[in-house]
C-alpha positions as CSV (number, residue, x, y, z in Angstrom):
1,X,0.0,0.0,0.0
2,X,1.5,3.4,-1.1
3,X,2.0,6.6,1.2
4,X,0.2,9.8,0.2
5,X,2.7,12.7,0.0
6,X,0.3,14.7,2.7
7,X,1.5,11.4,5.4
8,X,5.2,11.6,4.6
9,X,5.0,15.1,4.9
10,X,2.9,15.2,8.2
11,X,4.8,12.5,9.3
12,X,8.1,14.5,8.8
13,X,6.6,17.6,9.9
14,X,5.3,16.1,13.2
15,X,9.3,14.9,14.4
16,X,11.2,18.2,12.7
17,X,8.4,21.1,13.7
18,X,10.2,23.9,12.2
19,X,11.3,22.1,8.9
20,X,10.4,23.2,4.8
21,X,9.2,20.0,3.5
22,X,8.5,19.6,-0.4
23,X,7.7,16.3,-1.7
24,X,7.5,15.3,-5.2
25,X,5.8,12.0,-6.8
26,X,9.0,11.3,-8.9
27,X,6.4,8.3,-10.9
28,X,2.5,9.3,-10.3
29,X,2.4,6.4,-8.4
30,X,2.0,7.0,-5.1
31,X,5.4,5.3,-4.4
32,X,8.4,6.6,-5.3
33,X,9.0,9.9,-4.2
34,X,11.5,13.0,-3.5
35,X,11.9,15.1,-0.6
36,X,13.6,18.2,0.0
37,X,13.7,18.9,3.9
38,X,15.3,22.0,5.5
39,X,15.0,22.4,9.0
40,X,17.6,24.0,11.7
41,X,17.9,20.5,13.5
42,X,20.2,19.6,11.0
43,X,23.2,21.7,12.1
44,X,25.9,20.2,13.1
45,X,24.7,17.0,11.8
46,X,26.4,14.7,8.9
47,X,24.3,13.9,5.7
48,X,24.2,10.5,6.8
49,X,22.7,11.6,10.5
50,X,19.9,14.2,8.8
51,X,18.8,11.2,6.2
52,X,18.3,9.0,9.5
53,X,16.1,11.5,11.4
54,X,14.1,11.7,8.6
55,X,13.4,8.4,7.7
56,X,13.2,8.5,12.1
57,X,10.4,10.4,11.3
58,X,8.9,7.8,9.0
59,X,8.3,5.8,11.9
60,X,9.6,2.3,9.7
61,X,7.2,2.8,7.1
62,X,10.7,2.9,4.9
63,X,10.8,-0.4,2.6
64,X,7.2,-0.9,3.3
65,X,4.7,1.7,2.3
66,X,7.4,3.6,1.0
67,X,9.5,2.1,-2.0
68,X,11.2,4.5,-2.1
69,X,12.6,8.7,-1.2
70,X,15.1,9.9,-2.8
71,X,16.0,12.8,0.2
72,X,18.1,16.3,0.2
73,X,18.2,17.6,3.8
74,X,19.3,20.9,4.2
75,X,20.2,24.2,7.2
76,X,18.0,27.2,6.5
């Protein structure tokens, strides 16, 4: 079963408070997606640490719901 971008960005939303979230149906179907995610939580953090509290976020849904997000965290 797919993820609606509203959830993932909710979902995101709901964990990092003060983030920008975009979300993009890279395929039109429901399941393959890309996220741009800015947020001030990030500093400090590697790439590898801000891709993990998203898909924190995500609440294991990762691999299941969601085939796939292709992710861009950023600082404002």
């Amino acid at each position: 079963m797919a993820m609606a971008a509203a959830e993932i960005e909710t979902m995101i939303k709901e964990a990092l408070p003060d983030a920008q979230v975009r979300i993009d149906d890279l395929r039109g179907d429901g399941d393959h997606y890309a996220a741009t995610v800015i947020s001030t939580a990030f500093a400090g953090k590697t790439r590898v640490q801000q891709h993990q509290m998203v898909y924190a976020a995500l609440k294991g849904r990762m691999g299941g719901q969601l085939h796939a997000l292709q992710l861009t965290t950023q600082t404002p």
